[in-house]
N, C-alpha and C positions, 0 to 999 in steps of 0.2 A: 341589053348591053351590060358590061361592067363596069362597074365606076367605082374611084376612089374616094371615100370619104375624108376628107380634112375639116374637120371643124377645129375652128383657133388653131391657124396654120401652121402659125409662126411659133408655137408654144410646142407645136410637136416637132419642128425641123430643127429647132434648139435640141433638142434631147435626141438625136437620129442618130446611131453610131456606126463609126465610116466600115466601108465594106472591104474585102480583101478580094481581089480578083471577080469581082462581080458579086460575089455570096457576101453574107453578112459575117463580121468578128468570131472568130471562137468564140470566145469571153465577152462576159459582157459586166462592166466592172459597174459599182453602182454610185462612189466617188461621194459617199458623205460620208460622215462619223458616227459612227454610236456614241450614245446618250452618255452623259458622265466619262471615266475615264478610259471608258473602252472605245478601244479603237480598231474595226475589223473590217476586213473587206472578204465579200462573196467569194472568195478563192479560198475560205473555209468550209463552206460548205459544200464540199465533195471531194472524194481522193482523185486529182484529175487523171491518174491511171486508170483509174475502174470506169471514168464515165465517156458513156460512148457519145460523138459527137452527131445530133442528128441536125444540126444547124443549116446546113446548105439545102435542107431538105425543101424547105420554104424561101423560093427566089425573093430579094426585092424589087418585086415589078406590079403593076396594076396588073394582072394579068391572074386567072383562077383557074388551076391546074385542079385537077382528081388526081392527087397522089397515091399512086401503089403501097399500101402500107404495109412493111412485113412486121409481123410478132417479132422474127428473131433481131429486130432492130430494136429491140428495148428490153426481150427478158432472154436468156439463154438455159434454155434445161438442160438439166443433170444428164449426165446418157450413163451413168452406173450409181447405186446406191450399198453404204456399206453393211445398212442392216436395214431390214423391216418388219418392224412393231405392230402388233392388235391392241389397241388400247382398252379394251376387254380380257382379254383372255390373257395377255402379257402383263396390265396392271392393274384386272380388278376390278374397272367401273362399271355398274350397276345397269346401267341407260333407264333410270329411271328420272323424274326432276327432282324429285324429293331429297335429292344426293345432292350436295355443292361436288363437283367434280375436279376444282379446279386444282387442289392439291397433285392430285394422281396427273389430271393432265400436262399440270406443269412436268411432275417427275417425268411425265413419259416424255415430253420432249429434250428435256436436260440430258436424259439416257439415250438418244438418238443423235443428239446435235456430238454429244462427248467421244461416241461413238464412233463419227468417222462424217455423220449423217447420212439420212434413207430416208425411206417412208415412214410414218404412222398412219398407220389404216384405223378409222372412227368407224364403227359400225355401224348398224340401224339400231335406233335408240332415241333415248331425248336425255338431254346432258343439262344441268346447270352449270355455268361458269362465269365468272370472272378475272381482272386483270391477269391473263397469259399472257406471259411473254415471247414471243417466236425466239427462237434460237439460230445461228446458221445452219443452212446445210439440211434443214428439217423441212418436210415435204409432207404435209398433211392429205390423206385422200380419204374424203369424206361422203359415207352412203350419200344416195338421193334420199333416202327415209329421214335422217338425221332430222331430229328440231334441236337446236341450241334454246336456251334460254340465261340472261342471266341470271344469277346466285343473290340472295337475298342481299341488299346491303343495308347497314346498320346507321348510317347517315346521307343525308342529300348529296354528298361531294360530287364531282365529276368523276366520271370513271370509264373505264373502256374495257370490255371483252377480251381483244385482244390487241396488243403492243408491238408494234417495231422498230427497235433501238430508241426508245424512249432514254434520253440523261445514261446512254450505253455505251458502249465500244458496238460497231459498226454489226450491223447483221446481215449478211449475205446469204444468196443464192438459196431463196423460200417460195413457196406456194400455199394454198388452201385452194384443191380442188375438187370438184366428185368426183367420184368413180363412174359418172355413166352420163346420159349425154343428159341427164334432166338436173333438178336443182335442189340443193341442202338449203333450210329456214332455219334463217336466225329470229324469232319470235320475242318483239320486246311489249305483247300487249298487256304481258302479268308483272310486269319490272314492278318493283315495289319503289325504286328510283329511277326515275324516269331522265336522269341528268345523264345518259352513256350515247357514245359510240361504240359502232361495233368493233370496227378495223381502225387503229391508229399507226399512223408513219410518221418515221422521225429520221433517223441514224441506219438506213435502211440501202440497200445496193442488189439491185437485181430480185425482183419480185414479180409476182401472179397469182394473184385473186379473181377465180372464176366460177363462177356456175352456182352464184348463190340469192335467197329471197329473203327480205327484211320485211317483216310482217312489224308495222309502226303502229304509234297510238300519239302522233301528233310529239314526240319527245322534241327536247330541244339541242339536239347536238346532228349533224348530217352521220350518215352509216359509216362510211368512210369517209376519214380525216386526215388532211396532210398539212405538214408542218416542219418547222424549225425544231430541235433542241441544243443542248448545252450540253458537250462532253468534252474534259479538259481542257477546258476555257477556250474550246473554238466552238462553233457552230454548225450544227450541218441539217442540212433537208433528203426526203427518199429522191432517189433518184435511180434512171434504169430500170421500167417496170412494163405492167399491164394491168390492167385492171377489167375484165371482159364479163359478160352475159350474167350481169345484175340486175334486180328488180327491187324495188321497196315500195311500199302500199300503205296510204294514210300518211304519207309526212307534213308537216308542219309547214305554209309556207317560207318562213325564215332558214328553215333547211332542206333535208331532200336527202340524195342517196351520194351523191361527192360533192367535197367540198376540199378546194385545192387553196392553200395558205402560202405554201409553198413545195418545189416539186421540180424537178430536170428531168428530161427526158421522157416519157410517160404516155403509151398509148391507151385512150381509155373508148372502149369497143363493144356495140349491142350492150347499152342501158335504156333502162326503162324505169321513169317512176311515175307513180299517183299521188300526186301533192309533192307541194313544197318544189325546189330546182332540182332535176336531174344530175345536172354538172356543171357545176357553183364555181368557178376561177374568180374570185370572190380573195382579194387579199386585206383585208380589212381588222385584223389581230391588233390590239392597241401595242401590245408589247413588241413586234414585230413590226410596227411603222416607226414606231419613237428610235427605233434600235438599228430599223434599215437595216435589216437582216433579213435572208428568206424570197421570197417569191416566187415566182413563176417564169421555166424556159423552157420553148421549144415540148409546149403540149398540143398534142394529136387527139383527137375526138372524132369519131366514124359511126353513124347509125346509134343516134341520141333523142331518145323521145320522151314525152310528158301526155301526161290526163288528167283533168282536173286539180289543175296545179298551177304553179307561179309563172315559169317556164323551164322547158325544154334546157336550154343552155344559159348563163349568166357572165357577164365579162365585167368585174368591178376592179380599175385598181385601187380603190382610196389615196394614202400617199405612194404606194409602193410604184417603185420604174420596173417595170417584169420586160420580159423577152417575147417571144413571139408564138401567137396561137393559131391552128388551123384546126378548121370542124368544119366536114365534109357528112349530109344524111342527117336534116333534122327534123322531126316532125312532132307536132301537139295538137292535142284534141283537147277540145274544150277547158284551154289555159289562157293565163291573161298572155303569154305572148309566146311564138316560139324560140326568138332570141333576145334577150336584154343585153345590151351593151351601156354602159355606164360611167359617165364622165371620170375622170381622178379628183378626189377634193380630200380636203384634211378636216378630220372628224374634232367634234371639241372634245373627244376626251383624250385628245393625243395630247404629248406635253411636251415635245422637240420640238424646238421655236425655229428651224430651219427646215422645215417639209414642204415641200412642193406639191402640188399637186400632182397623184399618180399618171401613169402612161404604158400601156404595151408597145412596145416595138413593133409590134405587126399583126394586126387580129384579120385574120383570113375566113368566110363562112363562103359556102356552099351548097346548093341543095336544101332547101328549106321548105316545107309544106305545112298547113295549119288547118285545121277547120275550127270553124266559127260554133261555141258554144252562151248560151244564154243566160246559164245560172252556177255553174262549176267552176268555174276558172277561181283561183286566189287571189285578191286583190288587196291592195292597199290606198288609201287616199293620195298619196303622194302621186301616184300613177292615172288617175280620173282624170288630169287634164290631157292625157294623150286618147280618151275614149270620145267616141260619137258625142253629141247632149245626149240624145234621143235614147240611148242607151244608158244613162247614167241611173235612170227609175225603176231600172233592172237590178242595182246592187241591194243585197240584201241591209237589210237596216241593223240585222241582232251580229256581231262579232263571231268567226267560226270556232274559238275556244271562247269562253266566260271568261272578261275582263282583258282580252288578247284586244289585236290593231287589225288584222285581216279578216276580210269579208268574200263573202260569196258573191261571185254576178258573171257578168259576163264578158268574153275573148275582148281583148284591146284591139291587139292588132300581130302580125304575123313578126315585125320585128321594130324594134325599138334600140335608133342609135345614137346616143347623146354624147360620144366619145367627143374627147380634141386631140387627140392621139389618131395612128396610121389604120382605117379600118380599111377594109376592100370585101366588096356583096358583090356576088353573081345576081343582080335582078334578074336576068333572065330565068335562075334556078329558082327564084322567092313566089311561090302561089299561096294561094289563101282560099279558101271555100268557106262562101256564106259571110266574108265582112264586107263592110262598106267601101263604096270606092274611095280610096286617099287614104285605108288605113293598111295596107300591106305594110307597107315601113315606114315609119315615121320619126322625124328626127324634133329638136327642141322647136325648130319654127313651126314645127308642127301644133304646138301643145295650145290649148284653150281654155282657161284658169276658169271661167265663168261662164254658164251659159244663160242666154235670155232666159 
């Protein structure tokens, strides 16, 4: 059957926003203040000309539809380009590592975007780089040989590979794809700072990132990053994209290969990681809850799997009130779960004295498979009162990094939903291979703090 979840009813039909002809609001306004003397509402973050509305796409019904998902609902390619670049033979770089690349590459896209924009063709090679900035208009098409790495850096800072409209004027209609049907590495096992992401989104409209592999070493930031910035005193989030046929291998369980802060419109399509969450809708920025800026609406998730990892998918609002999620095709092997969903609460290190407890407006799953592993899954303590007893003698006792919180052991259960907000599960889609009876899904009455 299908069933609606409501836990703490009454707490989520307080926050329901009314509908316009049966579909949900356009808008979705979020009616607090920023912290100190600002005062902004989400109608900064995006130019509502440029952003397409995929809202009606998800009914408000107990009812779980397979949605026909098209690409050209969220990203629109170019059908003419005004020039196109070899980033070798037009600027010089070497494809060796021993080069920082990132000067040349910057130039080659500033000389493309200025241009008119086209292509940059990356050839086969191995490149060092850091902090790029995509430009508009600029359309990377990158060998499958390609390994990226990044560029030595000279202190711990955070830092990112590559940028989109970070504290910018808006950056449009971009990509980073291969050229062929297999996949470009970005290789962070030699980072000398291990504090980066790969792809960061900020100030961003109309994007596609596909066809690529993140070779980890446990770093501490997800591959790809979405979020809020700050340009001439509004605010704005990516919005209008895709993010398709990713892999990352070795990640950390506090991260993984996405990680959505905040974000509009967004189909994100055939991911796969190894450790850590696949696809982290995880709003939890301390700057960004106190500010009540930012979050998440109207995200699409299609064919989303985990190995030896945290889970498959993650649904956390903290304080934030975000919009509405649907994730259809989930599957994990040997993880503690394949979907986490995650009450809204407010973190102590927030310091807005007016936060409520976060909420989606609508979290939609679908299709869900798992099998049952013994000793790989990521775990945290917090999470042992949703496991068997019987299985608890199974968690490894030594921490998976030196002096970290995560441990090795074994699958929880296929999903785990402690929302008080609108969820909706196709049970009849939720199977599990190899756990116990009573743990496919399981919610907080489920949990068992101690066992004899």
């Amino acid at each position: 059957m299908m069933k609606k979840i409501k836990n703490n009813e009454n707490n989520w039909l307080s926050l329901e926003i009314p509908r316009l002809d049966g579909l949900w609001s356009k808008s979705f306004v979020l009616g607090f203040l920023a912290v100190g003397v600002i005062s902004c509402s989400n109608d900064n973050l995006e130019e509502h000309s440029l952003v397409r509305d995929s809202s009606s796409l998800i009914a408000n019904s107990s009812n779980v539809e397979v949605l026909d998902l098209k690409e050209e609902d969220f990203y629109t390619p170019p059908t003419t380009y005004a020039v196109t670049k070899d980033f070798v033979a037009d600027y010089g770089a070497d494809k060796i590592f021993d080069t920082d690349d990132s000067e040349k590459l910057q130039t080659a896209i500033d000389d493309v975007s200025k241009k008119g924009g086209g292509k940059l063709i990356i050839p086969k090679g191995n490149y060092s780089l850091s902090d790029i900035k995509i430009k508009s208009n600029v359309h990377l098409i990158i060998n499958n040989e390609v390994v990226f790495r990044p560029s030595i850096r000279p202190d711990d800072k955070n830092y990112a590979m590559f940028t989109f409209g970070r504290e910018s004027i808006v950056v449009k209609n971009v990509s980073l794809t291969c050229s062929s049907a297999a996949k470009f590495t970005v290789d962070l096992t030699n980072a000398n700072n291990a504090n980066v992401t790969v792809f960061s989104f900020n100030n961003v409209n109309n994007f596609l990132i596909a066809d690529f592999r993140v070779l980890d070493k446990l770093t501490k930031f997800s591959s790809v990053a979405m979020g809020i910035t700050k340009f001439n005193d509004k605010y704005f989030r990516p919005r209008n994209g895709v993010i398709k046929n990713g892999n990352t291998f070795n990640s950390d369980y506090g991260y993984g290969l996405v990680q959505i802060q905040a974000a509009k419109n967004v189909l994100y399509k055939d991911l796969k990681g190894t450790g850590g969450v696949t696809l982290r809708l995880e709003t939890g920025w301390s700057f960004m809850n106190d500010l009540q800026q930012g979050g998440v609406e109207d995200m699409f998730g299609e064919n989303i799997s985990c190995t030896n990892g945290n889970a498959a998918v993650m649904v956390s609002p903290h304080a934030m009130h975000n919009g509405k999620v649907y994730i259809n095709g989930v599957t994990a092997n040997s993880c503690g779960f394949a979907v986490r969903i995650g009450a809204g609460f407010i973190s102590s290190k927030y310091t807005n004295p007016d936060l409520t407890d976060g909420t989606f407006s609508k979290v939609t799953i679908n299709n869900v498979k798992a099998t049952y592993g013994n000793s790989k899954a990521q775990l945290k303590p917090k999470h042992y009162m949703f496991m068997p007893c019987s299985l608890r003698e199974l968690i490894d006792e030594n921490p998976i990094s030196t002096g970290g919180d995560s441990y090795w052991g074994p699958s929880i259960s296929v999903v785990k939903n402690t929302a008080q907000y609108g969820v909706t599960i196709n049970e009849d889609k939720v199977t599990g291979t190899g756990f116990k009876d009573g743990f496919i899904i399981v919610t907080g009455d489920d949990a068992v703090k101690q066992c004899n």
